[in-house]
Backbone as JSON, one array per atom type, in Angstrom:
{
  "sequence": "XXXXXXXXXXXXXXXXXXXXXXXXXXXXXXXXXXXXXXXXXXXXXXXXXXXXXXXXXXXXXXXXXXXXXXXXXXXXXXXXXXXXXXXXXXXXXXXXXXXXXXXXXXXXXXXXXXXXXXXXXXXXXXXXXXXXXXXXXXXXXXXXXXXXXXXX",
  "N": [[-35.46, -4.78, -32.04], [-32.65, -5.29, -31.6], [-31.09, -3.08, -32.04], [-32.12, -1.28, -29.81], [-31.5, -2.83, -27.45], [-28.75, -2.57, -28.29], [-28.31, 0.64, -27.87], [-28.97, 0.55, -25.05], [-27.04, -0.87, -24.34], [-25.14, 1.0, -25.67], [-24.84, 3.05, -23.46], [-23.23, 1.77, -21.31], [-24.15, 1.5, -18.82], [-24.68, -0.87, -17.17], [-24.56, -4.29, -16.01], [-22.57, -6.97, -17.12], [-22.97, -9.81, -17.09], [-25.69, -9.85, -16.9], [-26.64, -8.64, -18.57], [-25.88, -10.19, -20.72], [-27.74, -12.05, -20.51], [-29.92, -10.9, -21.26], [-29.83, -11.33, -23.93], [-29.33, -13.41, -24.55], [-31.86, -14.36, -24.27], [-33.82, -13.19, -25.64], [-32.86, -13.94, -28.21], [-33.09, -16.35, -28.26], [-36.15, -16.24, -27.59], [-36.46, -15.3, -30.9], [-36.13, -13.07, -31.44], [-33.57, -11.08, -32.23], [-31.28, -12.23, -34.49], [-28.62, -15.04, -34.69], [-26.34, -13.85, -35.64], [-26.63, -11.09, -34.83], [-26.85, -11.41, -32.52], [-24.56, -12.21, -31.43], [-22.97, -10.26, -32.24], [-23.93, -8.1, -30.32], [-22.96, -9.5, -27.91], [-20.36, -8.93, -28.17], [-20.18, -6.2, -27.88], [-21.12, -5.51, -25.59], [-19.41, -7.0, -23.97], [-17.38, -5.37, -24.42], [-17.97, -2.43, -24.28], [-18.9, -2.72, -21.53], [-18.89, -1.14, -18.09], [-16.01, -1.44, -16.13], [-16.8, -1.21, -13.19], [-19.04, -0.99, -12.44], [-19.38, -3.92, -12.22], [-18.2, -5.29, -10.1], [-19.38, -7.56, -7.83], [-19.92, -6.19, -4.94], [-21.57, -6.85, -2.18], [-21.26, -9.65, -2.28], [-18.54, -9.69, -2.06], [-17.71, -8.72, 0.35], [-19.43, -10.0, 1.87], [-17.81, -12.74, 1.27], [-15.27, -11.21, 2.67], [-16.1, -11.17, 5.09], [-16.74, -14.0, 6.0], [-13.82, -14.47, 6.07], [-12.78, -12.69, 8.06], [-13.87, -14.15, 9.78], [-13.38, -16.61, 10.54], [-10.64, -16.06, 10.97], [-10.97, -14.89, 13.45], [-12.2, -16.66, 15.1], [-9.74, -18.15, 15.46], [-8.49, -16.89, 17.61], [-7.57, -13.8, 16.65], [-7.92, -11.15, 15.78], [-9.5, -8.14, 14.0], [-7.81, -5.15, 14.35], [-9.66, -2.26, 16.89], [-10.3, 1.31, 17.24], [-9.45, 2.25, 20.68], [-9.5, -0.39, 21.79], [-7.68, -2.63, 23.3], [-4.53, -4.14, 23.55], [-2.64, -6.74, 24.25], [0.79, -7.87, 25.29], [2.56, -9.33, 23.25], [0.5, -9.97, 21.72], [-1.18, -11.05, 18.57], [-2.69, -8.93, 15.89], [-4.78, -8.13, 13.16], [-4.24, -5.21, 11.5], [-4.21, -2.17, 9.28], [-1.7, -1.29, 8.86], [0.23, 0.65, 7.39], [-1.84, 2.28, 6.12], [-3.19, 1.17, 3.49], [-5.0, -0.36, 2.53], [-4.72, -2.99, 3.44], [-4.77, -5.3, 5.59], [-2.74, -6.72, 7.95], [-0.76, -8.77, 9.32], [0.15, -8.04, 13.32], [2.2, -7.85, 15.93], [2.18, -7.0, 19.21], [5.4, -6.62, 20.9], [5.99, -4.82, 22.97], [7.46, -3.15, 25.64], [5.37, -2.55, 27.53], [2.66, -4.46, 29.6], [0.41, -3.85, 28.28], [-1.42, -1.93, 25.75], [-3.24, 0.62, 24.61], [-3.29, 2.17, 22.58], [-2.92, 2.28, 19.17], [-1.38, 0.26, 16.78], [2.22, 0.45, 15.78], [1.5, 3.11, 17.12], [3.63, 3.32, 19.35], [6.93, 2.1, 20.42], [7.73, -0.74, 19.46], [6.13, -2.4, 18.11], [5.55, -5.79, 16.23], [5.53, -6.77, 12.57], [3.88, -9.99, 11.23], [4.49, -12.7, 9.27], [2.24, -14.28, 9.11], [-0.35, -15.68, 10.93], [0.63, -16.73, 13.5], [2.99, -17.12, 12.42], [6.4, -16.16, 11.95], [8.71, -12.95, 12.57], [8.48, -10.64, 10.36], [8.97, -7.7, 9.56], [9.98, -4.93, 11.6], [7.89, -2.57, 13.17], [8.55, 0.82, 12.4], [8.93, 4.44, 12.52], [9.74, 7.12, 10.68], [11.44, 10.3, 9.82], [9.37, 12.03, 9.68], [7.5, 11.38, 11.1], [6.08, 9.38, 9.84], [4.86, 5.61, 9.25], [6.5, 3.21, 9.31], [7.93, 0.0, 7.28], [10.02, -1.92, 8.56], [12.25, -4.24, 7.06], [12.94, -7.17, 8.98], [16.07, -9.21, 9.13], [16.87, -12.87, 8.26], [18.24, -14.85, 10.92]],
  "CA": [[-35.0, -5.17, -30.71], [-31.39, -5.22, -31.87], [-31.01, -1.37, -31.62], [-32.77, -0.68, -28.43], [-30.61, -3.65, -26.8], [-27.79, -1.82, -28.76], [-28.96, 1.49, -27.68], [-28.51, 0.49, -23.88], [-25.09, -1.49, -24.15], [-23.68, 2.11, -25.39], [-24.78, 3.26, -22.28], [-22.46, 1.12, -20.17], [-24.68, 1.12, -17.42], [-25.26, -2.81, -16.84], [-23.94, -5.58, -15.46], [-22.67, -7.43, -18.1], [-23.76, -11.41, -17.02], [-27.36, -10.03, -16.64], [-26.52, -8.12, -20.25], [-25.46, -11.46, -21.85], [-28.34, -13.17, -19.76], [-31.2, -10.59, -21.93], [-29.51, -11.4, -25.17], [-29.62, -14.62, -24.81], [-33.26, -14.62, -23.88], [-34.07, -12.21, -27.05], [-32.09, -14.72, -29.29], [-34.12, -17.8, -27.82], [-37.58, -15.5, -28.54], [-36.3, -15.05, -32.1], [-36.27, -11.78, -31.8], [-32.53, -11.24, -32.78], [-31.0, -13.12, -35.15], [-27.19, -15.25, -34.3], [-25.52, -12.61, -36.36], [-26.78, -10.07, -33.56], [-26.69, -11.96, -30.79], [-23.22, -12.43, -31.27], [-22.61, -9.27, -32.1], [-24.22, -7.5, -29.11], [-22.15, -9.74, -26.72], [-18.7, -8.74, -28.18], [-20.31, -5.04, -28.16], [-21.42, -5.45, -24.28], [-18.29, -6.99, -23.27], [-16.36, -3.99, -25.09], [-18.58, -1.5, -23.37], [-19.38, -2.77, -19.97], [-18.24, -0.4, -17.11], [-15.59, -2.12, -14.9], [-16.83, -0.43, -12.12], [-20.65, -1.87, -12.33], [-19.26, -5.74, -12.4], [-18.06, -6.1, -9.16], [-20.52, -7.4, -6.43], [-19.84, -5.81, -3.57], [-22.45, -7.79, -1.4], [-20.18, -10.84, -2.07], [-16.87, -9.45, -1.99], [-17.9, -8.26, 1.62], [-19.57, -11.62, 2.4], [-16.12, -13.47, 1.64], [-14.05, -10.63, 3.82], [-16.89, -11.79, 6.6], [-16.11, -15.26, 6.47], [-12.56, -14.57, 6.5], [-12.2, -12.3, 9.2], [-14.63, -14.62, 11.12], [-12.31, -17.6, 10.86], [-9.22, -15.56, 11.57], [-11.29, -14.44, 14.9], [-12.03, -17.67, 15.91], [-8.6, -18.68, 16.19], [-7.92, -15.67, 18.3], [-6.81, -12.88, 15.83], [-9.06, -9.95, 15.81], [-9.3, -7.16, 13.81], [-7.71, -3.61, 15.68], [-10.6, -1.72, 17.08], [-9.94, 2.36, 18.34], [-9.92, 1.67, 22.11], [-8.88, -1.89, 21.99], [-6.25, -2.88, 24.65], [-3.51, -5.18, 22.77], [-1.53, -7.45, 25.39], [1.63, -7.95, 25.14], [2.21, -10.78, 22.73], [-1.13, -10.57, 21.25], [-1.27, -10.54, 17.31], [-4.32, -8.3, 15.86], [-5.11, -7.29, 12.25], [-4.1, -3.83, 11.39], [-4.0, -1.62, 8.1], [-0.7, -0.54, 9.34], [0.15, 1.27, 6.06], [-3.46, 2.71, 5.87], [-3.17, 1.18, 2.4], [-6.4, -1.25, 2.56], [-4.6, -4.37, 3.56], [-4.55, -5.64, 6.84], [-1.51, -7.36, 8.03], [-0.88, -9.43, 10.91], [0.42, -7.17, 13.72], [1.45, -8.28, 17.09], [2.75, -6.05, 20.15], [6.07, -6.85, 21.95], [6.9, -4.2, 23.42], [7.73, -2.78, 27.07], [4.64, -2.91, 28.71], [1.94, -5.48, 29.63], [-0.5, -3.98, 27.1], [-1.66, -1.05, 25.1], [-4.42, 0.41, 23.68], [-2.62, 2.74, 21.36], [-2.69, 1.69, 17.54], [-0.1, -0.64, 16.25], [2.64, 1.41, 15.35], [1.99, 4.51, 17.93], [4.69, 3.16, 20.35], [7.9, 1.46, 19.76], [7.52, -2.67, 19.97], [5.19, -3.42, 17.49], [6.49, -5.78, 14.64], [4.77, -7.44, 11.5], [4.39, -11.32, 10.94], [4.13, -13.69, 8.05], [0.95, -15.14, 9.15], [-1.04, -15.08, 12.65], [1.97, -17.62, 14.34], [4.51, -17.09, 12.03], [7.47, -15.35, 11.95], [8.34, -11.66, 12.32], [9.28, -10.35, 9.19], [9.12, -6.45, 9.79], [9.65, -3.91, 12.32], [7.42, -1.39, 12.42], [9.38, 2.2, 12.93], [8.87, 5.9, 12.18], [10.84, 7.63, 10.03], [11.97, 11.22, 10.85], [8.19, 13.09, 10.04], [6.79, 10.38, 11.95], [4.81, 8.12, 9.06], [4.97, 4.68, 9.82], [7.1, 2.41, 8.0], [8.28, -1.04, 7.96], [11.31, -2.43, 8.31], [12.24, -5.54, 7.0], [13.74, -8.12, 9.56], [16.84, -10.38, 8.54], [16.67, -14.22, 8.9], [19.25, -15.33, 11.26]],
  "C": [[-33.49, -5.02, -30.6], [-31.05, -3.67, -31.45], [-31.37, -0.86, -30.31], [-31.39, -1.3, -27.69], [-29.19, -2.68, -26.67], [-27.57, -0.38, -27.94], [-28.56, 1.82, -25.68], [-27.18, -0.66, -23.13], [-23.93, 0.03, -24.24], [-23.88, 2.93, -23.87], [-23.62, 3.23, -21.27], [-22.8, 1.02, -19.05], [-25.58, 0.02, -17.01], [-24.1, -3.1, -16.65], [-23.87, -6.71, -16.84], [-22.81, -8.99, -17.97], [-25.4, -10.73, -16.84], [-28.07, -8.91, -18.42], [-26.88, -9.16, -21.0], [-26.99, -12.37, -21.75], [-29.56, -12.43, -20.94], [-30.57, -11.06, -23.05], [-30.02, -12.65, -25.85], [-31.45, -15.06, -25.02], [-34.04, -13.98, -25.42], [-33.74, -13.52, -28.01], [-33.01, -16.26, -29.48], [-35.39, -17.38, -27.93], [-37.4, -15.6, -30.05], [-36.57, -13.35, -32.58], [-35.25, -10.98, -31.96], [-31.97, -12.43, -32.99], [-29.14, -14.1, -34.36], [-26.39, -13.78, -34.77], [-25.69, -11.51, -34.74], [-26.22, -10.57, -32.54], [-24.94, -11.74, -30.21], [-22.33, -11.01, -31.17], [-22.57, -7.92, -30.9], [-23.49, -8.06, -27.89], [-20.77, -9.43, -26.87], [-19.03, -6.86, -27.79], [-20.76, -4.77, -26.58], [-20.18, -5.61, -23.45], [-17.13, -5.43, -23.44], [-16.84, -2.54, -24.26], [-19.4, -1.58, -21.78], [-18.1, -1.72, -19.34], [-17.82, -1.28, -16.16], [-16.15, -1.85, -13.62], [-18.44, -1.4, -11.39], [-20.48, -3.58, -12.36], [-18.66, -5.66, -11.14], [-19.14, -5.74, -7.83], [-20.21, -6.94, -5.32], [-20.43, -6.9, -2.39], [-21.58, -9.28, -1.28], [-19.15, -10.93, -1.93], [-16.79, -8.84, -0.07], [-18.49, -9.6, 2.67], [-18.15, -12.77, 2.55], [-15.37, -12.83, 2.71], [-14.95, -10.95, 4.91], [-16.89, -13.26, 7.27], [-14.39, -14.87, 6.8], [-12.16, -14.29, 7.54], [-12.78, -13.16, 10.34], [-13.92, -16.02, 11.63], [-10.92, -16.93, 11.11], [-9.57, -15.37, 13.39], [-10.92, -15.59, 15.33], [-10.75, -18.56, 16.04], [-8.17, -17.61, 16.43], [-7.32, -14.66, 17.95], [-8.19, -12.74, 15.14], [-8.82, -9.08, 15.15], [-9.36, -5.87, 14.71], [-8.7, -2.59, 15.59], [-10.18, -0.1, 17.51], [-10.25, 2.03, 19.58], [-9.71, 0.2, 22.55], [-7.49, -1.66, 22.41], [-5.96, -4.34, 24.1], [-2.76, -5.5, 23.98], [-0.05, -7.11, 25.16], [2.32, -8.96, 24.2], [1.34, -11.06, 22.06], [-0.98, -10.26, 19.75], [-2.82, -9.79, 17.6], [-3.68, -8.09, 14.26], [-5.0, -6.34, 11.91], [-3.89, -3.36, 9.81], [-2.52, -0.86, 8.25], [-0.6, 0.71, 8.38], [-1.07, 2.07, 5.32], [-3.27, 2.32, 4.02], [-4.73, -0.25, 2.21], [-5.83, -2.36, 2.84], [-4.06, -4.29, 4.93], [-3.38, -6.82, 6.86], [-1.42, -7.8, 9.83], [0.22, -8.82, 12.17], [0.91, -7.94, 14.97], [2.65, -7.28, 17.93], [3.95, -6.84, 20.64], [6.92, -5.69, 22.4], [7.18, -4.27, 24.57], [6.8, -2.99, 27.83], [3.56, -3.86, 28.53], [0.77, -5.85, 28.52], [-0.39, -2.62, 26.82], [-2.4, -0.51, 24.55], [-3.97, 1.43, 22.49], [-3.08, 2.25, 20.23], [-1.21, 1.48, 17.57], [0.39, 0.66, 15.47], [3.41, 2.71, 16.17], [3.0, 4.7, 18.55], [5.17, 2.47, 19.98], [7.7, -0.08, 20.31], [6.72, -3.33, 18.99], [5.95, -4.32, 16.16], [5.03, -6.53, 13.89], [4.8, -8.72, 11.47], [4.11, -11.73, 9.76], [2.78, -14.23, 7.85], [0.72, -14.97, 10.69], [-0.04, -16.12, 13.73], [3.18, -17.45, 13.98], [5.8, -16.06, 12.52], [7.32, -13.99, 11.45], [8.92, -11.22, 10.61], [9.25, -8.8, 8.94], [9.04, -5.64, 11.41], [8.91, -2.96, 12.14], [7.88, -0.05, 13.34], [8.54, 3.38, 12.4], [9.66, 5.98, 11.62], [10.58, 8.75, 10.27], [10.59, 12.43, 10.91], [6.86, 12.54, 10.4], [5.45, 9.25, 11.28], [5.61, 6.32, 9.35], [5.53, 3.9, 9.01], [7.6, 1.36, 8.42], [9.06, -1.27, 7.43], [11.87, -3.66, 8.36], [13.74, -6.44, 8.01], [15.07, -9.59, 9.03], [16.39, -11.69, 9.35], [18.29, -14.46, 9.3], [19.8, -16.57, 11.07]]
}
C-alpha cells in the first residue's frame, strides 16, 4: 500500500489535505506502518502541486461576499456601459493588474459612462469615503497611470 500511495504522491496530482486525509485512513487500517505514514506526509507535502491547493470555489465565494457588502453600501463594481455620476465612487481594475481599487469620478461633467481613467477627472481613494490619494493621468503613449496626491 505504501508504494502505490507513494507511486501517486510522485505524481503531484492531489490535493494535499485529501492526500494527508488517505494516509491517515491507511495508517488507522494498519495498512502502513508510523514509519510510512510519516514518511508519505513529508513526501506529499514536498511534492504537492501549488497550483492544485487552492480552492477556487471558495476564494470566489469570499470575493462574492465582499463585493456584495461593498455594493450594499453603494459602491459597485465598473460595468462596460455603466454611467458613473459625478461624485460617485465605483470599483475599477484601473491598472488592469487584478486589483480593484476604489475609483470615483470628479470631473467636468454630470456623469460618464466612459471607463475610469478614459477622461480627465477621475482620481483614486483610500477606501470607498476616504481620501483621494491618486490622480489618475496618462502618460505620453496614453497608459494609465497614477499619480500620487500630496497631503496638505
Amino acid at each position: 500500500m505504501k508504494d502505490f500511495i507513494e507511486s501517486v504522491i510522485n505524481t503531484g496530482n492531489f490535493v494535499i489535505a485529501d492526500m494527508e486525509e488517505r494516509i491517515d485512513k491507511m495508517y488507522i487500517m494498519g495498512k502502513i506502518t508510523d514509519e510510512e505514514a510519516v514518511y508519505l506526509r513529508n513526501l506529499a507535502a514536498e511534492k504537492a502541486n501549488d497550483a492544485l491547493q487552492i480552492d477556487i470555489p471558495t476564494i470566489l465565494a469570499g470575493l462574492e461576499q465582499r463585493v456584495s457588502a461593498l455594493e450594499s453600501k453603494g459602491v459597485v463594481v465598473w460595468v462596460p456601459g455603466m454611467s458613473t455620476a459625478n461624485g460617485q465612487t465605483v470599483l475599477y481594475d484601473i491598472l488592469k493588474e487584478g486589483q480593484l481599487r476604489y475609483c470615483r469620478y470628479d470631473g467636468g461633467r454630470a456623469s460618464t459612462s466612459l471607463s475610469p481613467g478614459k477622461i480627465d477627472g477621475w482620481v483614486v481613494l483610500a477606501s470607498a469615503g476616504g481620501a483621494v490619494t491618486h490622480r489618475v493621468e496618462k502618460d505620453s503613449e496614453g497608459n494609465i497611470i497614477l499619480v500620487p496626491v500630496d497631503e496638505e
